[in-house]
N, C-alpha and C positions, 0 to 999 in steps of 0.2 A: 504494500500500500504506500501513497505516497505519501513525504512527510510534514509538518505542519510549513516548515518553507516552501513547496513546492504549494499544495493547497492556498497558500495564498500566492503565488505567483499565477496561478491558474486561476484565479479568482481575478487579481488584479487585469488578468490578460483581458479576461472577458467584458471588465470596466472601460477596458481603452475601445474595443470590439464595438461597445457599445455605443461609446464616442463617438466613433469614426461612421459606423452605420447612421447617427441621429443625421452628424454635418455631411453625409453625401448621398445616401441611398432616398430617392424618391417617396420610397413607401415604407419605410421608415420618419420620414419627416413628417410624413402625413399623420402619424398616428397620434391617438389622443388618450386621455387615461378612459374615456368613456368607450370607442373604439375596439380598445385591447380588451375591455371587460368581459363580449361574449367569448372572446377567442381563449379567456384566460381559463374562462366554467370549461370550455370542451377539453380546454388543454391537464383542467383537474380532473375529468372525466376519466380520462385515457391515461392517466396515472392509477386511478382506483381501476382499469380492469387490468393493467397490468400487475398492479401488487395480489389481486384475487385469483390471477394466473401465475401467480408465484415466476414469473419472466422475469427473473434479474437484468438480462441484458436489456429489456425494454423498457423496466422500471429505472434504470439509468438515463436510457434516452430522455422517459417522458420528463422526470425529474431536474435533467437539462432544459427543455422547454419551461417547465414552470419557474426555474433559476431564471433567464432568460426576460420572462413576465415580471420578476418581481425588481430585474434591475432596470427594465423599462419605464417601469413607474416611478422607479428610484430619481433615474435622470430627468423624467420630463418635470417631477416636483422639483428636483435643483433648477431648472430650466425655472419656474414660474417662482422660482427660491424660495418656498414654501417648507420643503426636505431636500435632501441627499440622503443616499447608501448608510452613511455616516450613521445619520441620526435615527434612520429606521434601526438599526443593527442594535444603535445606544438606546434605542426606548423599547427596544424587546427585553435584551438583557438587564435594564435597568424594574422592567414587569417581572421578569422571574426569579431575582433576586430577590423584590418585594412581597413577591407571593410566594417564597419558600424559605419562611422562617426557620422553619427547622433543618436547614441548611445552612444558612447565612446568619440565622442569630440563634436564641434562645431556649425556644419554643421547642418542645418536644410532642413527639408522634409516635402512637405504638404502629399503625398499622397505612395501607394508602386509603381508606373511607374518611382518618380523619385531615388527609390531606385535603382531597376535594372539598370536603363542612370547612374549612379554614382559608381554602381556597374561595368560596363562595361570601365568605364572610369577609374576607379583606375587599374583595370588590363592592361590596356595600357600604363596607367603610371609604376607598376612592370614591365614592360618590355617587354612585348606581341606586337608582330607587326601586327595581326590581331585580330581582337574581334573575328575571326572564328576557331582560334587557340585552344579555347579550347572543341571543336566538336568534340568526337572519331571517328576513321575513322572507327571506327568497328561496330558503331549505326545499329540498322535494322534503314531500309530508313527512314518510319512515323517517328518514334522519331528524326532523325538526321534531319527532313526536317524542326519540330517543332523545335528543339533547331536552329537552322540554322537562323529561319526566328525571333526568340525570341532575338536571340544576339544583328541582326544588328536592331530590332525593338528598341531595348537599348541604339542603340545610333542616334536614330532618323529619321532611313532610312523604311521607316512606312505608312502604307497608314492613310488616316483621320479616315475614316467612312465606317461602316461593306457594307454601300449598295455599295463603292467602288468595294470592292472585292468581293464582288456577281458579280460585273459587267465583273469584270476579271475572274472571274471561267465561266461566260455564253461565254465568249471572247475567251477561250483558247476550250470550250463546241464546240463552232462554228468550229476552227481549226482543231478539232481532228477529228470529221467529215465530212468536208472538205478533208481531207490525207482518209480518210477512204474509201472515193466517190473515189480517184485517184490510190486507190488500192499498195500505196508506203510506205513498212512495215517500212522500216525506219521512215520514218516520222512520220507514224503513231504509234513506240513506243517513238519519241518524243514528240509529242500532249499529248501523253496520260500523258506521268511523267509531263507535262507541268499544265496537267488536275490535276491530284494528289497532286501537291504543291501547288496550289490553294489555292483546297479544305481545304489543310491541313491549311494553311492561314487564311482562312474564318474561320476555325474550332476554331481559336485563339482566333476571333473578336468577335463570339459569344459567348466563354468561354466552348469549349468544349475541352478535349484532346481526340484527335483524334485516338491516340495510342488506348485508355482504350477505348473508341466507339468502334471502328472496334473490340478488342478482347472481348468485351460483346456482339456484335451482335455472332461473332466465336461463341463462348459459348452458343450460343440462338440455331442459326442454327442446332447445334450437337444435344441440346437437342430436339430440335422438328424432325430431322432425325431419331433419336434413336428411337421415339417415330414411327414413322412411319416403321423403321424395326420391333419394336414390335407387330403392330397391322397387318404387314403384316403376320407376324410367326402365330397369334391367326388364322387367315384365312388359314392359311397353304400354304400360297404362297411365292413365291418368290421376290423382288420387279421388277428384271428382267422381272419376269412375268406379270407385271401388266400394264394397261394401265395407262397415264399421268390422265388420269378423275379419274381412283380407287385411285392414289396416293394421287391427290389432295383433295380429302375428307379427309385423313387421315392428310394431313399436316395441313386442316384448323381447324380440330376437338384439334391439337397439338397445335393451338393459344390457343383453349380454358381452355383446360388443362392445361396450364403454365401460366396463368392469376394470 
């Protein structure tokens, strides 16, 4: 691996890189922090399916890309001299110093539950008037329902025990079925987000993220469909054409094949 001088010479490299791209390259000048914003959500995208495909070499690439995003922003705030590199680098580190007492000063911790409660509380103390405050309002739902129920879990608003919230996902199970039987669609898409945050709840209790479950089942799904457009094409069919009994062979032969 390389060492902390080379690290930052490869760092620095890519400061001057980025220089040089603002003062010459066309579509580079052109950009704006507004701009670079969607390109930056796709460009975190393709970081999270790479680290879900366990892709080292890919999770490097994307990781360069979002390094890339973060120094772009860097320059265009020196550019309107608002920030530089500098000072994002110093107000990061100058945050995790502040919010790990029990590293930098004092304060002791038996376990990481009561990092986060500590963690949640010093932000209240900076000046935050809800611990919900720092949940983007642009989350896809799964994620924002997980950070949501993580925050106020942090400052102790929290069930005991996972067979708890089994109890409430069977609870809210009942509910949605119930609106379902009454035929009342409102209801029934409130049962159901009712059902979903649950789950996502539960998903917590037994340490699963629930975001990365659902987009590894996506990924499963696709692959064992693919697999069944292919073995329909070897048959020369359609899948339009085929009955649910001929698919089904194909989809359970696709469990075995992706074993």
């Amino acid at each position: 691996m390389n060492s902390r001088a080379q690290q930052l010479e490869a760092f620095n490299r890519l400061l001057d890189i980025m220089d040089e791209l603002r003062e010459k390259c066309p579509w580079d000048q052109k950009q704006t922090l507004e701009s670079l914003r969607h390109l930056t959500i796709e460009e975190t995208y393709e970081l999270a399916d790479a680290i879900l495909d366990n892709d080292l070499e890919e999770i490097k690439k994307e990781l360069g890309d979002v390094l890339l995003h973060l120094i772009f922003y860097a320059k265009i705030g020196s550019e309107k001299k608002a920030f530089d590199i500098a000072d994002v680098a110093n107000a990061i580190s100058d945050k995790l110093v502040s919010r790990h007492p029990h590293i930098y000063s004092d304060v002791v911790v038996k376990d990481e539950k009561e990092v986060k409660q500590n963690w949640e509380k010093l932000k209240l103390k900076e000046g935050k008037k809800s611990v919900l405050e720092g949940v983007p309002k642009s989350l896809p739902s799964v994620v924002k329902a997980s950070r949501i129920q993580e925050k106020v879990a942090g400052v102790g608003f929290d069930w005991e025990q996972p067979e708890q919230v089994w109890d409430k996902v069977q609870e809210e199970l009942a509910e949605l079925h119930a609106e379902v039987k009454n035929k009342n669609q409102e209801n029934i898409e409130s049962e159901f987000g009712d059902v979903l945050f649950s789950m996502i709840n539960y998903a917590r209790f037994i340490g699963v993220n629930p975001e990365n479950a659902l987009e590894r089942t996506n990924k499963k799904f696709i692959k064992r469909f693919q697999y069944l457009e292919e073995a329909a094409k070897k048959e020369g069919k359609q899948l339009s054409d085929m009955s649910l009994v001929e698919m089904d062979v194909h989809w359970e032969n696709s469990k075995e094949f992706f074993k």
